[in-house]
Backbone as CSV, one residue per row, in Angstrom:
resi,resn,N_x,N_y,N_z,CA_x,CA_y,CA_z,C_x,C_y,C_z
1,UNK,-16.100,39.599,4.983,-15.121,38.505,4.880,-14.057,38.877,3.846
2,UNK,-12.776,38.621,4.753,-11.964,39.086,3.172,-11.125,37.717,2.425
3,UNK,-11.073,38.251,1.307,-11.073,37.347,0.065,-9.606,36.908,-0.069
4,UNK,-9.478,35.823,-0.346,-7.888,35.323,-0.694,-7.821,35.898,-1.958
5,UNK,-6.193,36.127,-1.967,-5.331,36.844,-3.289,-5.573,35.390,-4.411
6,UNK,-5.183,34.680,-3.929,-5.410,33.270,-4.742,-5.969,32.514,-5.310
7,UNK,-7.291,32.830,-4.631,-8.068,31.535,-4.786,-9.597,32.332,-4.347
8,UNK,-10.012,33.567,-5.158,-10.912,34.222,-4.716,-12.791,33.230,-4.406
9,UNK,-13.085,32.537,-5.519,-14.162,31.673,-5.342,-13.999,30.983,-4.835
10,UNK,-12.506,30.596,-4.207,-12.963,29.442,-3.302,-13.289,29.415,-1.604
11,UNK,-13.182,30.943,-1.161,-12.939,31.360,-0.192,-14.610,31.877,0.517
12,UNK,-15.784,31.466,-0.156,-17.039,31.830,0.313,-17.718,30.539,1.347
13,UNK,-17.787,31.495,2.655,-18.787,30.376,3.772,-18.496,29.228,3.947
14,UNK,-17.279,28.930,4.562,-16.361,27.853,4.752,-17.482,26.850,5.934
15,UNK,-17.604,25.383,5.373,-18.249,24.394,6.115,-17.498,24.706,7.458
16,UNK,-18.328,24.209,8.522,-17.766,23.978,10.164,-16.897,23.115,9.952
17,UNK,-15.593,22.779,10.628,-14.364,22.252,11.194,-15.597,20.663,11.374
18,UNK,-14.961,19.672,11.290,-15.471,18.356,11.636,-14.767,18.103,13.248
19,UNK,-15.802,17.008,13.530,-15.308,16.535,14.358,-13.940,15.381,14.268
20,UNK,-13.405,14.777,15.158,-12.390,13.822,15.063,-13.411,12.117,14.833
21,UNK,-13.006,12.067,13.773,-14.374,10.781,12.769,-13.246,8.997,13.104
22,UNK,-14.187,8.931,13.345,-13.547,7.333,13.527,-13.228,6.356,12.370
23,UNK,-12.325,5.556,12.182,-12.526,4.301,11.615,-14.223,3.614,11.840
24,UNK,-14.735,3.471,10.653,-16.273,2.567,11.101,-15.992,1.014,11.425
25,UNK,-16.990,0.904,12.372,-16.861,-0.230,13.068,-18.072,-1.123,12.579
26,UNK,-18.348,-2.289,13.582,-19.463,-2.970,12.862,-19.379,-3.700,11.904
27,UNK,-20.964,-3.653,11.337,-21.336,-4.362,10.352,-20.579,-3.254,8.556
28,UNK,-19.923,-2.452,8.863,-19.473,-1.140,8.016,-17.796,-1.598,8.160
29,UNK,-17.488,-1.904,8.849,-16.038,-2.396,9.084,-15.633,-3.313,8.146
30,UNK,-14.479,-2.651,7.181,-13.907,-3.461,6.235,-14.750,-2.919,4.332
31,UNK,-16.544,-1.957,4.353,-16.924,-1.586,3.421,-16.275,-0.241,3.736
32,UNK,-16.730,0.137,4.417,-15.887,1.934,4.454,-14.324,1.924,5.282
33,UNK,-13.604,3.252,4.331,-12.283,2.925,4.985,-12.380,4.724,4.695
34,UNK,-12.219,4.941,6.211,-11.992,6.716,6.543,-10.112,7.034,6.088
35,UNK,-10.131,7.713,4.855,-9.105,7.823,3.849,-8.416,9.595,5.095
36,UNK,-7.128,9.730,5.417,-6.724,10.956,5.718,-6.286,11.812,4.529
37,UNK,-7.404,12.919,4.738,-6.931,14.174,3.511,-6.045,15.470,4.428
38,UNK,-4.980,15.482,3.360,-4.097,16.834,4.001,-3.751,17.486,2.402
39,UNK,-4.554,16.836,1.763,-4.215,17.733,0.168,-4.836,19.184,-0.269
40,UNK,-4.364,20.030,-0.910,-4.967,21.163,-0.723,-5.149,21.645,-2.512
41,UNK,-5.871,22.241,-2.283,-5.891,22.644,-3.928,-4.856,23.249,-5.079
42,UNK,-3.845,24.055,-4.282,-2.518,24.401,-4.828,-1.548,22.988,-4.750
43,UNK,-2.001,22.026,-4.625,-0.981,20.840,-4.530,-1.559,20.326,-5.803
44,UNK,-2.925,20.435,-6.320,-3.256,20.088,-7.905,-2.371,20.550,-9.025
45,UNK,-2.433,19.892,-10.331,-1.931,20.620,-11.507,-2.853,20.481,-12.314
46,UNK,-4.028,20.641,-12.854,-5.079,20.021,-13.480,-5.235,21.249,-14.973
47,UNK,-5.915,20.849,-15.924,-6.467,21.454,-16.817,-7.545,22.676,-16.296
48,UNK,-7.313,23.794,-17.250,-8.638,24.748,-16.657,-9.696,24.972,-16.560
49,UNK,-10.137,23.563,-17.429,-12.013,23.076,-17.727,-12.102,22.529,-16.063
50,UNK,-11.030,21.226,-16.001,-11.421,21.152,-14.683,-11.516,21.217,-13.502
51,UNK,-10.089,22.646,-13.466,-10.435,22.841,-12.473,-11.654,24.061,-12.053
52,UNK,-11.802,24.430,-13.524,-13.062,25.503,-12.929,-14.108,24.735,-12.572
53,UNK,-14.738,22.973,-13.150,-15.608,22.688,-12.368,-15.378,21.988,-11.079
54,UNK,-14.315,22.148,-10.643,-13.949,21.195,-9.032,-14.117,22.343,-8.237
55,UNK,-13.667,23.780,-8.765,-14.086,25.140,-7.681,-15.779,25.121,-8.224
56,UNK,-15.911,25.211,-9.104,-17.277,25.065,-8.991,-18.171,24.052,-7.773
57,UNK,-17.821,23.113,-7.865,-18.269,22.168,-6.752,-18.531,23.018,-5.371
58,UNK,-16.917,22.991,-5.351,-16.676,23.828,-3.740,-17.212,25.077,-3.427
59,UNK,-17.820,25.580,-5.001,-18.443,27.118,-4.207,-19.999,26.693,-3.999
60,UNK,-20.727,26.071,-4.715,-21.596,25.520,-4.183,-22.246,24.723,-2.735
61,UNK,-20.944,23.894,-2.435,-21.228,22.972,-1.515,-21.266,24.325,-0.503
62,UNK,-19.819,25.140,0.110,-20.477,26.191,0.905,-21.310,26.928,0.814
63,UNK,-22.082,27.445,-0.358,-23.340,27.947,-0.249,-24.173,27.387,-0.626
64,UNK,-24.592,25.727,-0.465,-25.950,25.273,-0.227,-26.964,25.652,0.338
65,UNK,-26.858,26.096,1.387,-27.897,26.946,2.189,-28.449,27.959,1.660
66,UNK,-27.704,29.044,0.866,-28.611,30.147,-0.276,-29.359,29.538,-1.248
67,UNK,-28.036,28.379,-1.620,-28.894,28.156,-3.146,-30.002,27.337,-2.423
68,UNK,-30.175,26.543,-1.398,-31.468,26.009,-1.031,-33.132,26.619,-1.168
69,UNK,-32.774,28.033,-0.843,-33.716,29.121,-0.583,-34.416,29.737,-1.848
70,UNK,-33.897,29.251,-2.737,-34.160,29.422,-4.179,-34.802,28.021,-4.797
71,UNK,-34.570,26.781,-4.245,-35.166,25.894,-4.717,-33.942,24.847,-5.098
72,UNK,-32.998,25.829,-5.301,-31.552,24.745,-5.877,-30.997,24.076,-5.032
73,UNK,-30.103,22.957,-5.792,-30.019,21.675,-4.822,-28.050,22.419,-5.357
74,UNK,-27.223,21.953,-4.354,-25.547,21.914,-4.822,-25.334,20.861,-5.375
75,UNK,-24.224,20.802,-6.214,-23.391,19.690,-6.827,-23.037,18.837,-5.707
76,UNK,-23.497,17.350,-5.720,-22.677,16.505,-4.923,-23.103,14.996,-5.217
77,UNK,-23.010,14.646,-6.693,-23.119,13.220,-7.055,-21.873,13.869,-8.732
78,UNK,-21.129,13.145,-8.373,-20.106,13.554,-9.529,-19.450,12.090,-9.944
79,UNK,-18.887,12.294,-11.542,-18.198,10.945,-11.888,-16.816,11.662,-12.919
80,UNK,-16.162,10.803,-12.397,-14.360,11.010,-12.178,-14.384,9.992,-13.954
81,UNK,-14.493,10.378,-14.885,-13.148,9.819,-15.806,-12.133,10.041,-16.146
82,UNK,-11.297,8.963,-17.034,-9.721,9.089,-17.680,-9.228,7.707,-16.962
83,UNK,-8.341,8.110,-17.715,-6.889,7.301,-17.647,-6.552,7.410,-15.862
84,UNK,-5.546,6.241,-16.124,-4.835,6.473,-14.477,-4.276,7.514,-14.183
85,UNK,-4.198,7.660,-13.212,-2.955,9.070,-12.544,-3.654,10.305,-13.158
86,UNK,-4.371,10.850,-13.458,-4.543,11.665,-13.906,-5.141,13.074,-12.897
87,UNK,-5.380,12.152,-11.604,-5.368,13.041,-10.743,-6.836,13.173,-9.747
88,UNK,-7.761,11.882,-10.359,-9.319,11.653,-9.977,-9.304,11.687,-8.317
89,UNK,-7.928,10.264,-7.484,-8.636,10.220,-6.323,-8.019,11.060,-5.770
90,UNK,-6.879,12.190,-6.254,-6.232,12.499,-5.345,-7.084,14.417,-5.536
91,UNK,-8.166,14.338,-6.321,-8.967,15.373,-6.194,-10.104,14.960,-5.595
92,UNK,-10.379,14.296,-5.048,-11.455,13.643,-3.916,-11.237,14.062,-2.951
93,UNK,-9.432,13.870,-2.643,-9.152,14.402,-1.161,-9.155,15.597,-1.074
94,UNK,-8.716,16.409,-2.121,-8.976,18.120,-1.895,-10.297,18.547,-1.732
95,UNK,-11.348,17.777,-2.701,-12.702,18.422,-2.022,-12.943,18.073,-0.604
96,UNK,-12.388,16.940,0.280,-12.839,16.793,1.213,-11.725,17.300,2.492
97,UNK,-10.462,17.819,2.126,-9.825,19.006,2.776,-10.503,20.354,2.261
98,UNK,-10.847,20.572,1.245,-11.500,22.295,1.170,-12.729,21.918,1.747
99,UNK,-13.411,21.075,2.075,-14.730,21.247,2.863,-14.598,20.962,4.105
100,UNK,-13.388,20.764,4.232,-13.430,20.007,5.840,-14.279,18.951,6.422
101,UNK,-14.778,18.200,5.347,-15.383,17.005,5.911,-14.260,15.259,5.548
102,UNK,-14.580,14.430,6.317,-14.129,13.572,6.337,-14.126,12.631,4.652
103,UNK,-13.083,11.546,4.303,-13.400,11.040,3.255,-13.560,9.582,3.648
104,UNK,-14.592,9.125,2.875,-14.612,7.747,3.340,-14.712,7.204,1.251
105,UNK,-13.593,6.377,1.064,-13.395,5.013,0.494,-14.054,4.022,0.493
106,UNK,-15.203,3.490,-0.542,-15.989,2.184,-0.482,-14.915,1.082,-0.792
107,UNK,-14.779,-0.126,-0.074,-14.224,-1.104,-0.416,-14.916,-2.017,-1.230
108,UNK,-14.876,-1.546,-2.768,-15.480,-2.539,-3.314,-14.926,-4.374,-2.895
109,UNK,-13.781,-4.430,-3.025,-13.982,-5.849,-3.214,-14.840,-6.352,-1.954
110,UNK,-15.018,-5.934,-0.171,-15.961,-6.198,0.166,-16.813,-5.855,0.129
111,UNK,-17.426,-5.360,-0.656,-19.122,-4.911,-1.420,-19.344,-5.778,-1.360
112,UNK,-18.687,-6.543,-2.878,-19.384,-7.324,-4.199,-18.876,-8.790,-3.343
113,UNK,-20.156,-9.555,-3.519,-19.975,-10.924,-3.206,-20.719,-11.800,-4.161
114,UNK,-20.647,-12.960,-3.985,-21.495,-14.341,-4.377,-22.659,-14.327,-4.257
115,UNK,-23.268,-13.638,-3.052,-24.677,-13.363,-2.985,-25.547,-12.294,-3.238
116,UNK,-26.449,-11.837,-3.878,-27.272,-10.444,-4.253,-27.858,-10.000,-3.211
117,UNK,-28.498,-10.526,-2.411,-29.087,-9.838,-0.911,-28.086,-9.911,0.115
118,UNK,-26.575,-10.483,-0.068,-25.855,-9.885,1.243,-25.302,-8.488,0.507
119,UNK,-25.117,-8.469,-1.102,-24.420,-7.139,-1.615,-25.291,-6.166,-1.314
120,UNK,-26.686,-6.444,-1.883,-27.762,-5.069,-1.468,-27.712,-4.687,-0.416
121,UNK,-27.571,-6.011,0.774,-27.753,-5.008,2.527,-26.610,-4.463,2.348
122,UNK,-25.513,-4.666,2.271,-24.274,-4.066,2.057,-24.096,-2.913,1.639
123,UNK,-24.352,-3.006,0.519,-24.829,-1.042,-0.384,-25.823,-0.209,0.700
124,UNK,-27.055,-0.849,1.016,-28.227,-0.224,2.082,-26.983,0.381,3.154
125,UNK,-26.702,-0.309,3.816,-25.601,-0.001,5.177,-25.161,1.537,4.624
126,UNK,-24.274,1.402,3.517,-23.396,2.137,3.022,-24.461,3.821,2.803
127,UNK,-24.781,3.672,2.139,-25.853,4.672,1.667,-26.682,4.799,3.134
128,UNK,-27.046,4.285,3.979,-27.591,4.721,5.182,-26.808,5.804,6.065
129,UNK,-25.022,5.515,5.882,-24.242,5.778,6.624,-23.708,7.280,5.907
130,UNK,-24.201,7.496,4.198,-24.307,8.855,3.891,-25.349,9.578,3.934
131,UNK,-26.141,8.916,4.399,-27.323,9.899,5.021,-26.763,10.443,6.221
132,UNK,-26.776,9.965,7.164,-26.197,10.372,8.309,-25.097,11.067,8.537
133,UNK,-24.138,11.031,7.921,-22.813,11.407,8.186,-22.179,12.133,6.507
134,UNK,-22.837,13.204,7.120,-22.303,14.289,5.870,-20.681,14.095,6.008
135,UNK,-20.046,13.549,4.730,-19.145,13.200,4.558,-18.584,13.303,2.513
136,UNK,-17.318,13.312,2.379,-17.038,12.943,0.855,-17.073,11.479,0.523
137,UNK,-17.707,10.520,-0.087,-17.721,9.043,-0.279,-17.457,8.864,-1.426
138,UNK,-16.205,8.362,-1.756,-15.025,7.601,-2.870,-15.371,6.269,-3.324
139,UNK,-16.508,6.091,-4.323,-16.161,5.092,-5.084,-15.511,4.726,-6.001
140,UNK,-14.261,4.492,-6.039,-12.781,4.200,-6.996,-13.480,2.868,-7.375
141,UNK,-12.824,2.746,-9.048,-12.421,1.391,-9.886,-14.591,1.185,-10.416
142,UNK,-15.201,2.252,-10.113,-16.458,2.565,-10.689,-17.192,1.162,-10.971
143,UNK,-16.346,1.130,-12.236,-16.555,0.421,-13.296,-16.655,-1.197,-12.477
144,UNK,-16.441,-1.201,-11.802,-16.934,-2.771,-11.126,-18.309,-2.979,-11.020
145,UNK,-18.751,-1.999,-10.333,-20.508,-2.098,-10.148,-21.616,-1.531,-10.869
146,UNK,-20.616,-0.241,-12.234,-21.378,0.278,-13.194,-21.083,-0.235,-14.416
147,UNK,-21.289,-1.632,-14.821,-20.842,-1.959,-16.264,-22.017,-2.094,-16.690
148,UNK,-22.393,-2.186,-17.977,-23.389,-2.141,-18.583,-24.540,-3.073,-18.629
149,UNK,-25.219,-3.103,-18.448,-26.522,-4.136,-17.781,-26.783,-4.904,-18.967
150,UNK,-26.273,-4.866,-19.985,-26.376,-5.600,-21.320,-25.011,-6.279,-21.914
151,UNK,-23.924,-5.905,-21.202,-23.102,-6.581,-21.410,-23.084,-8.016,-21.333
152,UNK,-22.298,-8.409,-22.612,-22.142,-9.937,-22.821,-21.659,-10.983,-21.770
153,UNK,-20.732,-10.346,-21.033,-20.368,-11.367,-19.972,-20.446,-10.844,-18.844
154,UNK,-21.924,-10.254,-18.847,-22.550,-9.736,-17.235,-23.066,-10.616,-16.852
155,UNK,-23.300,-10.841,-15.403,-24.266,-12.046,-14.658,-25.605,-10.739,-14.237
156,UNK,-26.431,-11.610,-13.698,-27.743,-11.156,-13.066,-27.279,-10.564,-12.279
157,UNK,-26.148,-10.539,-11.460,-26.174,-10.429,-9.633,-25.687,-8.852,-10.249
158,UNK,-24.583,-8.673,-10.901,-24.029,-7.685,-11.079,-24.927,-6.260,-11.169
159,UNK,-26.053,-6.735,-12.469,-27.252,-5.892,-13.196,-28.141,-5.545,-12.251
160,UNK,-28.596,-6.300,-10.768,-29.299,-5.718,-9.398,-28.648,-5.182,-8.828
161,UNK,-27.042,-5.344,-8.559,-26.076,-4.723,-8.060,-26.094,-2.877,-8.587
162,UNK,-26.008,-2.957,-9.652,-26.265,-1.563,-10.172,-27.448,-0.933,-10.369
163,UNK,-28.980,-1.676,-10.231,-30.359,-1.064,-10.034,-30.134,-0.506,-8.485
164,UNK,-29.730,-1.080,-7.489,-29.607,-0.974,-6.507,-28.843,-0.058,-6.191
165,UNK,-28.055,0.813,-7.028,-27.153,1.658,-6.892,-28.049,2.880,-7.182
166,UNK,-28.176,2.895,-8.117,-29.392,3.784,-9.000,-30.730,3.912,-8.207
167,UNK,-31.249,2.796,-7.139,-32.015,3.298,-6.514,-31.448,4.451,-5.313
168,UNK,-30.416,3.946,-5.307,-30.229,4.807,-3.936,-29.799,5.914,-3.834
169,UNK,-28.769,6.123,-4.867,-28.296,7.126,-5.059,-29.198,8.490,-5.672
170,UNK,-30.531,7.960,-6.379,-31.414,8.579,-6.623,-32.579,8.993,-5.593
171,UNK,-32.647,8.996,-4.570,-32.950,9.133,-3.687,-32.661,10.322,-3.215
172,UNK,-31.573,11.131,-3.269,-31.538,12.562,-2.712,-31.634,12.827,-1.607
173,UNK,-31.491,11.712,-0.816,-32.247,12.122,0.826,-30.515,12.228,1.622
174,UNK,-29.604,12.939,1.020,-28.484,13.064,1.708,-27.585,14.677,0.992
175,UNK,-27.236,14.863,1.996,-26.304,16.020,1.798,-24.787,15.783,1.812
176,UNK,-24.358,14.608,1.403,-22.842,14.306,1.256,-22.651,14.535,0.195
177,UNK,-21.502,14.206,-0.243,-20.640,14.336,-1.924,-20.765,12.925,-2.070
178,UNK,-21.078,12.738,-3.037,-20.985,11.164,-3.694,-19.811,11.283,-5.206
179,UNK,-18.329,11.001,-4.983,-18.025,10.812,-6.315,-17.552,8.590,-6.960
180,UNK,-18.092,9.057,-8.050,-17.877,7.503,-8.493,-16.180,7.983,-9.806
181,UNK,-15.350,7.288,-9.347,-14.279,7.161,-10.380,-13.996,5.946,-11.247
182,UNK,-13.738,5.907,-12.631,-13.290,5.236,-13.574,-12.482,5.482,-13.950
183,UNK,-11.580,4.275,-14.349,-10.613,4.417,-16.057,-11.019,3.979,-17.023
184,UNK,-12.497,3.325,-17.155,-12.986,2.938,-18.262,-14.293,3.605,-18.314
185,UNK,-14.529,4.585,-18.631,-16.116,4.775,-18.840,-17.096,4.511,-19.940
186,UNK,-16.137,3.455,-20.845,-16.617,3.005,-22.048,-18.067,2.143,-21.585
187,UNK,-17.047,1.333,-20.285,-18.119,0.267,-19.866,-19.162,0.390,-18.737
188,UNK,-19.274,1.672,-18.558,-19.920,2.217,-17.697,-21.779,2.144,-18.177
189,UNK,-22.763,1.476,-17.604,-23.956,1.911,-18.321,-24.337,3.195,-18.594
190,UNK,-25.449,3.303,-19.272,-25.347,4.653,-20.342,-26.259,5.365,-18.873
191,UNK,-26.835,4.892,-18.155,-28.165,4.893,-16.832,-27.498,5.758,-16.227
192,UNK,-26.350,5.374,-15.869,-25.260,6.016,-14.771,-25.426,7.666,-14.727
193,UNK,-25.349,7.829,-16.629,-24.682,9.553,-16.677,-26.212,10.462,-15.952
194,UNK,-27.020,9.592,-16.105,-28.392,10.746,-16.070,-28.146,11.029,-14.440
195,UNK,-28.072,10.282,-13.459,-27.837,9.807,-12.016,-26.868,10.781,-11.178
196,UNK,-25.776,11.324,-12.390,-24.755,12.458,-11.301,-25.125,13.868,-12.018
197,UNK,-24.466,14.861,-10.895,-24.884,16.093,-11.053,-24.111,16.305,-11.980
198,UNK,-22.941,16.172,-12.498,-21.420,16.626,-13.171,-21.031,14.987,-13.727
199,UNK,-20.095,15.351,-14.495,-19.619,14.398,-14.965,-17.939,14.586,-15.813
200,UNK,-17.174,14.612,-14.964,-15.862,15.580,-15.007,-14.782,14.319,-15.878
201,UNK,-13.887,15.047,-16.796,-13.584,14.067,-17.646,-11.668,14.522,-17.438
202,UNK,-11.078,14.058,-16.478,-10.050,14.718,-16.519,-8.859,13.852,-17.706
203,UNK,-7.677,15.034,-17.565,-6.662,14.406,-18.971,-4.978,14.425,-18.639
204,UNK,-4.215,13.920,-19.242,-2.846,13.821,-19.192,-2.491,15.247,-19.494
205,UNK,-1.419,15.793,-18.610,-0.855,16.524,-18.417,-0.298,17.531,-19.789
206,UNK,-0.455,18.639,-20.573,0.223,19.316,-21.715,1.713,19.852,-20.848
207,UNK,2.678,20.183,-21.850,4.044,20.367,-21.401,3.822,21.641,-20.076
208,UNK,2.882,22.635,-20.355,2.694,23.288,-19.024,2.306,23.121,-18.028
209,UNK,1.951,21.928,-17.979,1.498,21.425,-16.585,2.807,20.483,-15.847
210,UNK,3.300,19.647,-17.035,3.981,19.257,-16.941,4.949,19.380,-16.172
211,UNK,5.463,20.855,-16.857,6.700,21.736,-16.085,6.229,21.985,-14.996
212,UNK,5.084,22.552,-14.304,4.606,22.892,-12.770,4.691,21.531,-11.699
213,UNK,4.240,20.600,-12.247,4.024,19.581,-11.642,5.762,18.624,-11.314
214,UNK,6.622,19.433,-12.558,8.105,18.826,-12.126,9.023,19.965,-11.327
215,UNK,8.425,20.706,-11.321,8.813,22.109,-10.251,8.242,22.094,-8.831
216,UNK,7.219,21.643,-8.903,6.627,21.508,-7.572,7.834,19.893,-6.766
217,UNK,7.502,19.542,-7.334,8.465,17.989,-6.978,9.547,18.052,-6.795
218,UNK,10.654,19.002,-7.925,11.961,19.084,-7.363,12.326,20.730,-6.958
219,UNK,11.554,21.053,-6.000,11.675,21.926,-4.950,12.697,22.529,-4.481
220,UNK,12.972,21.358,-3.803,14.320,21.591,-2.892,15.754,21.285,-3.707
221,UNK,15.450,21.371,-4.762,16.395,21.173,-6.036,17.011,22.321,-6.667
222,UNK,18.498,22.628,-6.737,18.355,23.930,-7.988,17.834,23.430,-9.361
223,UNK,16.792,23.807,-10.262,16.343,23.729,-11.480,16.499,24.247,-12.058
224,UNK,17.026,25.492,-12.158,17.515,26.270,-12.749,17.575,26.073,-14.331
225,UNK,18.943,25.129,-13.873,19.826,25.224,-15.426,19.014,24.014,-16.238
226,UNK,18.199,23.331,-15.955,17.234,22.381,-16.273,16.919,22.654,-17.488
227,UNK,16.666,21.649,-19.051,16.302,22.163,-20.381,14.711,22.133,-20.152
228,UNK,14.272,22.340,-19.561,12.404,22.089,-19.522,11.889,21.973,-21.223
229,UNK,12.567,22.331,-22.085,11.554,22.054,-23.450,11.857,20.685,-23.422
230,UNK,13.356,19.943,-23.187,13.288,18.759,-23.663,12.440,17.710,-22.456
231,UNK,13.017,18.388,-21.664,12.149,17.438,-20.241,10.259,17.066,-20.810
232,UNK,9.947,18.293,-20.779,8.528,18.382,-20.798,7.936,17.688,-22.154
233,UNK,8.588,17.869,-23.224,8.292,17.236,-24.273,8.899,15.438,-24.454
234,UNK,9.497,15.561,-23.730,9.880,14.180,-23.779,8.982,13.319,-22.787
235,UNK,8.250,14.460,-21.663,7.232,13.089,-20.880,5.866,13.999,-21.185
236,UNK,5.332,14.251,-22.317,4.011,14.810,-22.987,3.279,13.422,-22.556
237,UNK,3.415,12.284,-22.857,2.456,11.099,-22.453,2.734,10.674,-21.629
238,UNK,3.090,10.944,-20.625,2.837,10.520,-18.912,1.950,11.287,-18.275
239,UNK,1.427,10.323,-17.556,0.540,10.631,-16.518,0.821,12.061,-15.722
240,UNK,0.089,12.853,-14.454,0.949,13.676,-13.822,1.144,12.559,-12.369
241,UNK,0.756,11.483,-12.282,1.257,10.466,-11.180,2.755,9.964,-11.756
242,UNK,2.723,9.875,-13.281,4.303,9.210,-13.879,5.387,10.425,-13.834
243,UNK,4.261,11.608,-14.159,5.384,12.739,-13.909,6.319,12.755,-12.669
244,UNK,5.131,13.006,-11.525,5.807,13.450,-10.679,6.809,11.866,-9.755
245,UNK,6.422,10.753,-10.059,7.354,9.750,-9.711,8.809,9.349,-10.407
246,UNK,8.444,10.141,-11.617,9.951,10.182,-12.486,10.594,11.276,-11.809
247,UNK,10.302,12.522,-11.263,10.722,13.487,-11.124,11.621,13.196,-9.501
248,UNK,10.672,12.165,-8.330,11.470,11.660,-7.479,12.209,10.863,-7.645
249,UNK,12.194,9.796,-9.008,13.411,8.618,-9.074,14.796,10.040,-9.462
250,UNK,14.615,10.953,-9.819,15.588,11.977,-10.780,15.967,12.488,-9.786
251,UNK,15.558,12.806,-8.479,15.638,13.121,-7.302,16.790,12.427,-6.153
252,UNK,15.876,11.336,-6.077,16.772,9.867,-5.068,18.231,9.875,-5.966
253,UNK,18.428,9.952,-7.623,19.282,9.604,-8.324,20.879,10.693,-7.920
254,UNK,19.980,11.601,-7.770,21.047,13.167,-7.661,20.914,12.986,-6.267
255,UNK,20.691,12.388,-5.239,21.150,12.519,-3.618,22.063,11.359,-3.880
256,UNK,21.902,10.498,-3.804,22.823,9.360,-3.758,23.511,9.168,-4.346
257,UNK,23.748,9.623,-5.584,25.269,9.492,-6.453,25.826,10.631,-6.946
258,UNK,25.232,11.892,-7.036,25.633,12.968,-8.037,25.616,14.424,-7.181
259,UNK,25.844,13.963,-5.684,25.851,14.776,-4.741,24.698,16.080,-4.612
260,UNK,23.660,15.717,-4.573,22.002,16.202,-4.709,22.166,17.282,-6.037
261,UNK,22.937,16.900,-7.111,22.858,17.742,-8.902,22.088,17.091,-9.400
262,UNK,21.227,17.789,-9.557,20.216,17.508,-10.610,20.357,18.350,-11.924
263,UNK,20.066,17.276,-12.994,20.731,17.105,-14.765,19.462,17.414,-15.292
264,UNK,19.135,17.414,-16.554,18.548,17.173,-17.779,18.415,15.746,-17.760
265,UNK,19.982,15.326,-17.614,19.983,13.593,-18.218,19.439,12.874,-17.515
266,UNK,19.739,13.352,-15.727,18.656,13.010,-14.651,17.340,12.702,-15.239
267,UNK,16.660,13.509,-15.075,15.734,13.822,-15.406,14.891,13.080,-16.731
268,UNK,15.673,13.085,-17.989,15.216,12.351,-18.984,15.631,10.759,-19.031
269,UNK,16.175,10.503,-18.286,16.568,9.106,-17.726,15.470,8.497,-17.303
270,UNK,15.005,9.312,-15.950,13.965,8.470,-15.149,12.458,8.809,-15.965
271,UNK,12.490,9.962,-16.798,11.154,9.752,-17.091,10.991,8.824,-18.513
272,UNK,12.290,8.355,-19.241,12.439,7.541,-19.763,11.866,6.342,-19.148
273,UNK,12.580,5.819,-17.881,12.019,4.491,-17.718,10.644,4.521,-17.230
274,UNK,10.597,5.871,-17.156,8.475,5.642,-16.335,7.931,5.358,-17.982
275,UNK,7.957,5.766,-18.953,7.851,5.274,-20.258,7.482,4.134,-20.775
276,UNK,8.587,3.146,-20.361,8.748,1.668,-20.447,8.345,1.015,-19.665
277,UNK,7.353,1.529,-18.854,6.829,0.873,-17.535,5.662,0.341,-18.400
């Protein structure tokens, strides 16, 4: 097999092509929502802690089958922290374009209800449906169903809500990816961390990422003459979601009035107002 110039570990024993996966129907209709991935791993800008453990993931998941033969199990119960934008769900979809399996999205708000035995069958369904259907499964906003079982203004329903999570997910009887994402993992129970394989802590963008992530965006732009020290240092605390949406308002700004020139002032304008957002 020969090896990409690029991306050498990530290129071992590529999963089978999926089939064409449906919207779920049923009693699953409205908890799972089949998310379309076309993101690819060169479309990331991430730190190099993490992205060596997200290729880590992916070299595993294709060679599960060796490491099986040895006794080892692959990475595939992982938890997403940080801040917003930082790049959690939109690295969900790359593991589930580099594996070629489908992504399915839990809808928490129809999870969680008023009642504890319609939420548990609810979770059961869910977790039945990753047994079956080797798939990537996205639990975004985490922190709804993993808050701390001792928290002060927890109810009962919540605290079975999350035993019930912990039972299942502990269970092992599936070969999907399970990732859970937060922006708060303060309030996350402490139970949770023992439960995933990884526990990936991603971060806001340093001025070198910065600059890639505003190069990738204004593309079709000359950038050239662009000051990148002041650009990049002036949006050091933005997100790379604030980055790269300042970088299209700087964009739309130079088509429609400045005959597609793109400035500095462009540029430090709009990531100014992503700032004040």
């Amino acid at each position: 097999m020969k090896k990409s110039q690029k991306r050498d570990r990530l290129t071992v024993a590529p999963s089978k092509p999926i089939n064409f996966v449906h919207q779920p129907k049923g009693d699953l209709k409205g908890l799972l929502e089949l998310t379309p991935t076309t993101v690819r791993s060169s479309e990331l800008v991430l730190s190099p802690d993490v992205q060596e453990r997200l290729d880590q993931v992916l070299l595993e998941q294709r060679q599960k089958d060796r490491l099986a033969k040895f006794g080892l199990t692959a990475r595939r119960k992982l938890l997403f922290t940080d801040s917003p934008g930082t790049g959690k769900t939109m690295s969900a979809a790359v593991l589930a374009t580099e594996l070629k399996l489908p992504l399915y999205t839990i809808v928490l708000d129809n999870l969680i209800t008023r009642f504890m035995e319609e939420t548990a069958a609810k979770l059961r369904l869910i977790f039945d449906h990753i047994k079956q259907t080797r798939a990537v499964y996205l639990f975004d906003e985490f922190d709804a169903i993993g808050t701390q079982r001792d928290a002060q203004n927890d109810v009962g329903e919540i605290r079975r809500i999350l035993n019930s999570f912990l039972m299942f997910v502990g269970q092992d009887a599936f070969e999907s990816v399970i990732l859970a994402a937060t922006n708060h993992p303060e309030l996350l129970d402490k139970v949770l961390y023992r439960r995933f394989d990884d526990i990936i802590q991603f971060e806001r963008p340093d001025q070198e990422q910065i600059k890639v992530l505003a190069q990738n965006r204004l593309a079709m732009f000359d950038s050239g003459a662009l000051n990148w020290d002041e650009v990049t240092s002036t949006a050091k605390e933005l997100s790379s979601a604030e980055v790269t949406r300042a970088c299209e308002d700087a964009a739309k700004e130079a088509v429609l009035h400045h005959d597609a020139v793109l400035t500095t002032g462009l540029v430090i304008k709009a990531i100014n107002r992503r700032k004040m957002e």
